[in-house]
C-alpha positions in Angstrom: 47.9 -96.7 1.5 50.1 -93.9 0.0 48.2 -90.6 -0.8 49.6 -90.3 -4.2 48.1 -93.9 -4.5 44.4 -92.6 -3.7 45.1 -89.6 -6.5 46.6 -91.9 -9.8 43.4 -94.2 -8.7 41.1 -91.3 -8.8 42.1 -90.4 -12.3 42.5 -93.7 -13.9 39.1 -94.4 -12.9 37.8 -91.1 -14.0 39.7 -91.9 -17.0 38.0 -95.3 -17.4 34.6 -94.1 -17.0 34.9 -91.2 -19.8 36.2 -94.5 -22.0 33.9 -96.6 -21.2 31.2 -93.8 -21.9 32.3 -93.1 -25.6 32.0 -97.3 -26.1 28.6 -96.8 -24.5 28.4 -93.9 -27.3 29.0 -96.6 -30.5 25.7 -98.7 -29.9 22.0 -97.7 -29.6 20.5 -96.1 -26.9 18.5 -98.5 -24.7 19.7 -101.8 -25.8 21.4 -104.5 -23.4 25.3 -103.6 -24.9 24.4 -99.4 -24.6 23.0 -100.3 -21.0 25.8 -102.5 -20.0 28.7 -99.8 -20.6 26.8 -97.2 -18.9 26.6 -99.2 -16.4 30.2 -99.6 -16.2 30.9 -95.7 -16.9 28.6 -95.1 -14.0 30.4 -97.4 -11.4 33.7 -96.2 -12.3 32.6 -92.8 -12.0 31.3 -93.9 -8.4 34.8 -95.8 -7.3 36.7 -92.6 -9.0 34.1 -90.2 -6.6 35.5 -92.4 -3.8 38.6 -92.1 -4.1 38.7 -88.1 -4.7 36.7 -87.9 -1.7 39.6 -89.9 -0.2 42.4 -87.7 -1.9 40.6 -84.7 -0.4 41.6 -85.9 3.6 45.6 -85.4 2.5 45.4 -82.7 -0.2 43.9 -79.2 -0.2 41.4 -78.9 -2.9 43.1 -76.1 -4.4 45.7 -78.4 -5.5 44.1 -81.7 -5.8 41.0 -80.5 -8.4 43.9 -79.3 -10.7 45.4 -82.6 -10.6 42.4 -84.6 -11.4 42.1 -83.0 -15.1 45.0 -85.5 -15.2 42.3 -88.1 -16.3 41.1 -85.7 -19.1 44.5 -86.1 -20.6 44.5 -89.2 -19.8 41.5 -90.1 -22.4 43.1 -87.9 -25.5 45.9 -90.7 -25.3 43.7 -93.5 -24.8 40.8 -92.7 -27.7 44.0 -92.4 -29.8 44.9 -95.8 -28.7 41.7 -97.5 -28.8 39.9 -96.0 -31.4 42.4 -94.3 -34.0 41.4 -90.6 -32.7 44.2 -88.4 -34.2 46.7 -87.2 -31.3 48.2 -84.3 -33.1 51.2 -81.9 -32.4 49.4 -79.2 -30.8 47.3 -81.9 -28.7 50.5 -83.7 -28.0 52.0 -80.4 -26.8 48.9 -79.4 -24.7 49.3 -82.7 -22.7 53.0 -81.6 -22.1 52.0 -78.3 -20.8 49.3 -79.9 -19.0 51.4 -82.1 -17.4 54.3 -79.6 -16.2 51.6 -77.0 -14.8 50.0 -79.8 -12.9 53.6 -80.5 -11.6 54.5 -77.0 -10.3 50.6 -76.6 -8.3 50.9 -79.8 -6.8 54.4 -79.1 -5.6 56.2 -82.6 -5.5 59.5 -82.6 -4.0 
């Protein structure tokens, strides 16, 4: 599989996990719907472990970690999506910058 495969699946699930934590977040703790996305968070943060630990045998760490906060960006766009949070200008720009530093570490040619 193509490295750059095992790093977009690391942060997606990474990304899925923090979204399926926040729906988690909207019912009571301890009852069967809390417990069942938790559950969910928790295995998608186990299959996105996996797959950094994978990303780790091609890429240095010193440019991988920086590429994972991909996911964190990621979850802005999404809780705007899902759940109406407000994506404003100087989040919107952040992303952008995020996005173009996280281009010049990693180095794709």
């Amino acid at each position: 599989m193509n490295k750059y495969l095992w790093v977009a699946l690391g942060v997606l699930f990474s990304a899925i996990a923090q979204v399926l934590l926040k729906k988690a977040a909207m019912y009571n703790i301890k009852s069967v719907l809390w417990m069942a996305w938790i559950f969910m968070s928790v295995l998608s943060y186990g299959i996105a472990f996996v797959f950094y630990a994978i990303t780790l045998k091609y890429f240095p760490i010193s440019k991988i970690s920086p590429v994972m906060t991909v996911g964190v960006m990621l979850c802005v766009v999404i809780a705007g999506v899902l759940w109406g949070e407000k994506l404003d200008i100087f989040s919107a720009v952040g992303i952008g910058l995020g996005i173009v530093s996280i281009y010049f570490i990693i180095g794709i040619q």
